[in-house]
C-alpha positions as CSV (number, residue, x, y, z in Angstrom):
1,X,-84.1,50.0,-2.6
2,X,-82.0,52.6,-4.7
3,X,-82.6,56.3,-4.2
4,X,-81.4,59.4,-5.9
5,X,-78.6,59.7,-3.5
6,X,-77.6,56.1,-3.1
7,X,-74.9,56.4,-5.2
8,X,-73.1,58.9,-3.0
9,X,-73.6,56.5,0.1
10,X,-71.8,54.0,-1.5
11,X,-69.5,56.2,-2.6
12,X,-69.0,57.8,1.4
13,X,-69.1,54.1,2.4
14,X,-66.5,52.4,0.2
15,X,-64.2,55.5,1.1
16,X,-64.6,54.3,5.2
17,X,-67.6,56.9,6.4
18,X,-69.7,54.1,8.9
19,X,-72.2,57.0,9.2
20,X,-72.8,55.9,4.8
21,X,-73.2,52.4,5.2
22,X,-75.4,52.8,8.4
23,X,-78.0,55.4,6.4
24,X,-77.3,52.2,3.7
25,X,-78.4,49.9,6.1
26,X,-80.8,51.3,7.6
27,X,-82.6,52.3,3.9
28,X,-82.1,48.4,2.7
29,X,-83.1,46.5,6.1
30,X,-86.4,45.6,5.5
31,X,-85.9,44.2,1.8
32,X,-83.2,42.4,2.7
33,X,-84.6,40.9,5.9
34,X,-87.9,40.4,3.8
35,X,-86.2,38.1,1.7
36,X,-84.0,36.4,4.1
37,X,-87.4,35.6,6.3
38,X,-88.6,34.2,3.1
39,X,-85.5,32.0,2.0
40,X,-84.8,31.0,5.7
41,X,-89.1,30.4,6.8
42,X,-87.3,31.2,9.9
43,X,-87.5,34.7,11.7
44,X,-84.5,34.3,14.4
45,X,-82.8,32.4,11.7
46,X,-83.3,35.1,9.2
47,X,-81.8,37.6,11.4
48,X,-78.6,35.9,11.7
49,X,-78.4,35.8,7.8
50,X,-79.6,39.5,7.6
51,X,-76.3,40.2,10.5
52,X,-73.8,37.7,8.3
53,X,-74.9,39.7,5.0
54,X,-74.2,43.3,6.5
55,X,-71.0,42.2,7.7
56,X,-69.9,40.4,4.5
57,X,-70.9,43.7,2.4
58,X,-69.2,46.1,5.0
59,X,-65.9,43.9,4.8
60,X,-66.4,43.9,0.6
61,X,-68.1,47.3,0.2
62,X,-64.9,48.1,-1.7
63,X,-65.0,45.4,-4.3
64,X,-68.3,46.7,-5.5
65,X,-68.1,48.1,-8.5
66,X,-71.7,49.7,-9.1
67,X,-72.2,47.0,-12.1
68,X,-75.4,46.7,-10.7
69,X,-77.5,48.5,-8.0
70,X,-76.6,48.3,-4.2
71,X,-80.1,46.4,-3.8
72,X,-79.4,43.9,-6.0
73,X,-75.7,43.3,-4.6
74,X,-77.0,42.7,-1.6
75,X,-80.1,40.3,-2.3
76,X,-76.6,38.6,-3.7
77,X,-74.9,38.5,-0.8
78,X,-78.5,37.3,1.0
79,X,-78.9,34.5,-1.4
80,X,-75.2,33.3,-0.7
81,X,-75.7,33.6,3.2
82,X,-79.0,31.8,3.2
83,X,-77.8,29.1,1.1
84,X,-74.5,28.5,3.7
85,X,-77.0,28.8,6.3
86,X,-79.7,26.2,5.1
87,X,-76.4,23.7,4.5
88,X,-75.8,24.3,8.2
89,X,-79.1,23.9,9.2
90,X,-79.3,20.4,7.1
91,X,-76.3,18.9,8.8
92,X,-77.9,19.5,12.1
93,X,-81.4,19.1,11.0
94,X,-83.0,21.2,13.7
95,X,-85.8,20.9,11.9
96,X,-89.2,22.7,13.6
97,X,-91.9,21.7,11.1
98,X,-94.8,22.3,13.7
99,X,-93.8,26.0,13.9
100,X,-95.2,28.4,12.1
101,X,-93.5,31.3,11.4
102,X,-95.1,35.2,9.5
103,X,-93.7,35.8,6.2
104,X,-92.9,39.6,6.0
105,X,-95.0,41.0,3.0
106,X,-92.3,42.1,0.7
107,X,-94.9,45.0,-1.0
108,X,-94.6,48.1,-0.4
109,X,-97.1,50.2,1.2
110,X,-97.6,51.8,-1.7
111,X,-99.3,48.9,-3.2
112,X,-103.2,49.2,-4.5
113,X,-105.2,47.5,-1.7
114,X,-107.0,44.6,-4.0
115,X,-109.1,43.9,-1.6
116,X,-110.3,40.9,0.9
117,X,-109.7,37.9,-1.9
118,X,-106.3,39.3,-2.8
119,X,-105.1,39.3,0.1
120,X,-106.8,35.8,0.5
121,X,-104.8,34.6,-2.8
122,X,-101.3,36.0,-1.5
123,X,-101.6,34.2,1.5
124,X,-102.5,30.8,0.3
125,X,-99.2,31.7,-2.0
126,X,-96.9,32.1,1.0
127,X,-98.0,29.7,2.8
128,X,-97.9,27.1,-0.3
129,X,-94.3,28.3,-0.9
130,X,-93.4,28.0,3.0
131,X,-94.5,24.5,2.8
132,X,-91.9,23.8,0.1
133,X,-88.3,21.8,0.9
134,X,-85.7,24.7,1.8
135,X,-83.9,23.8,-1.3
136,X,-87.2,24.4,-3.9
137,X,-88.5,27.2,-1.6
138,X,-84.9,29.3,-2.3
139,X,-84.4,28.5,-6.2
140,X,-88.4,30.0,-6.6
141,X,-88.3,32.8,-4.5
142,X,-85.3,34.0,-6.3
143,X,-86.2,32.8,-9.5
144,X,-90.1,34.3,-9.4
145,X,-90.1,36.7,-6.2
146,X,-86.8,38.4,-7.2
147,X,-85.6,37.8,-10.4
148,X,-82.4,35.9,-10.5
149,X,-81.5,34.8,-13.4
150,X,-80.9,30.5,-13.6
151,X,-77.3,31.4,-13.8
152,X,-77.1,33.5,-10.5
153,X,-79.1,31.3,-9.0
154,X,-76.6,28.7,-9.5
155,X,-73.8,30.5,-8.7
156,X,-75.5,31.9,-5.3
157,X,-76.5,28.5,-4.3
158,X,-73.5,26.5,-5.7
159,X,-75.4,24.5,-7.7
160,X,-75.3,23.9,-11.4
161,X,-77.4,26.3,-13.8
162,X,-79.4,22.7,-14.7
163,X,-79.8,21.8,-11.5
164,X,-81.7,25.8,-10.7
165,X,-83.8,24.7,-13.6
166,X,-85.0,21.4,-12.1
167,X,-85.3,22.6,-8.6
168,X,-87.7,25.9,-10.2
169,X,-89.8,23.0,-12.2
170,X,-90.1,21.2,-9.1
171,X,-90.9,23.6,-6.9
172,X,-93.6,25.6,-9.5
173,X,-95.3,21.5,-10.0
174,X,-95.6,21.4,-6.0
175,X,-97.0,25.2,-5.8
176,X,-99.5,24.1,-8.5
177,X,-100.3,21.0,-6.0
178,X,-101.2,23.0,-3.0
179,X,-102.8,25.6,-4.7
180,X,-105.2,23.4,-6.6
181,X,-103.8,24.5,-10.2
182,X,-104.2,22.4,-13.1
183,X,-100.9,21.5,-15.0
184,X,-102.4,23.9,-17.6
185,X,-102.0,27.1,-15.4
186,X,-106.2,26.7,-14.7
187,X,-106.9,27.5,-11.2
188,X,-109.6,28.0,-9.1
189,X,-107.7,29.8,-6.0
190,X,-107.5,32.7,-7.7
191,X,-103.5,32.3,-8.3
192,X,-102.0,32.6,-11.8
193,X,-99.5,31.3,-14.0
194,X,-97.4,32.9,-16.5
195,X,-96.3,32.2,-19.7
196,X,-92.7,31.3,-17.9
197,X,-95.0,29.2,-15.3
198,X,-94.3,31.7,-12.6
199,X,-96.7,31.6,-10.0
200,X,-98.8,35.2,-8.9
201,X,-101.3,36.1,-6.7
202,X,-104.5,37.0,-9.2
C-alpha cells in the first residue's frame, strides 16, 4: 500500500487538497476492499464498509499522525467498520448461507505462480475460512491474513484481548477441521501450520 510519495499525499490531504486523498484512494482501494470482501464474505456488503471506511478517514484524515503507515490506518478503520457492520447484520440476521460469494485474492500480481496445486490449496483455504461464523472468520483474517496484533484486534472489534485469543483458537481448530489437518499441524491438503498455528497455503 505505501509508496515513496505517500507521505506527501497525506500530507496534501490532511491540509484539505481532495485531489490527495482521491490519488490515496484510488492507490489503497483494492487492499482495502480485498479485506472488507473477506471480513464481510459479502461483495455488496463489503462495498458499503469500503464507502463507510473512506468517509470515516476523509472526516479523521487530520487526526492521523503517521504513527504508522496510511495502509495500516486504514485496514484499522476497515476492521472497525466491518465489525459495526456484522453487529448490524446479526440483529437483522439477513443471513444468505446458500450464496456463494468470490473472495478477491489479496496477492499481488507480482506473486510466483506456484502452480495448479497452489492454487488448489489457497482455495480450499478461502473457502474453509468463508465457512467460518462472521465473528471467528474476522478475529483470523486479521490475526493471520493481516497481522493485528490480539490487542488491536480487541480494540477493533470491541472485544476483550482474551476473548481475540479464544475466538483465533476457535477459528484455527475449525480451519484444521475442514481442511483435514491433524491437531498436530499434519495435513494432507497441502495447507500448513506454523509454529503460532497460523494456517498457510503450502
Amino acid at each position: 500500500m505505501s509508496t515513496p510519495d505517500m507521505e506527501g499525499l497525506v500530507e496534501a490531504a490532511r491540509d484539505g487538497d481532495r485531489t490527495a486523498f482521491d490519488e490515496i484512494v484510488r492507490r489503497t482501494y483494492r487492499d482495502v476492499y480485498t479485506l472488507a470482501v473477506r471480513l464481510m464474505d459479502d461483495q455488496e456488503d463489503a462495498g458499503d464498509v469500503v464507502q463507510d471506511v473512506y468517509v470515516r478517514a476523509f472526516r479523521g484524515l487530520r487526526r492521523f499522525r503517521g504513527d504508522s503507515a496510511i495502509g495500516t490506518w486504514l485496514y484499522r478503520i476497515t476492521a472497525n467498520c466491518a465489525a459495526t457492520s456484522m453487529r448490524r447484520r446479526a440483529r437483522h440476521r439477513h443471513d444468505r448461507l446458500d450464496s456463494e460469494h468470490a473472495v478477491v485474492d489479496g496477492r499481488p500480481e507480482s506473486d510466483p505462480v506456484l502452480g495448479a496445486e497452489a492454487s488448489m490449496v489457497r482455495s480450499d483455504v478461502d473457502a474453509a475460512v468463508r465457512g467460518l461464523p462472521a465473528r471467528l472468520r474476522a478475529v483470523v483474517l486479521l490475526r493471520d491474513v493481516h497481522d493485528f496484533s490480539h490487542h488491536e484486534i480487541a480494540e477493533q472489534l470491541g472485544i476483550t484481548e482474551s476473548a481475540a485469543k479464544v475466538r483465533l483458537h476457535r477459528a484455527r481448530k475449525r480451519l484444521r477441521v475442514a481442511l483435514g489437518m491433524s491437531t498436530d499441524g499434519g495435513s494432507d491438503s497441502g495447507a500448513a501450520v506454523d509454529e503460532e498455528g497460523s494456517i498457510r497455503a503450502g
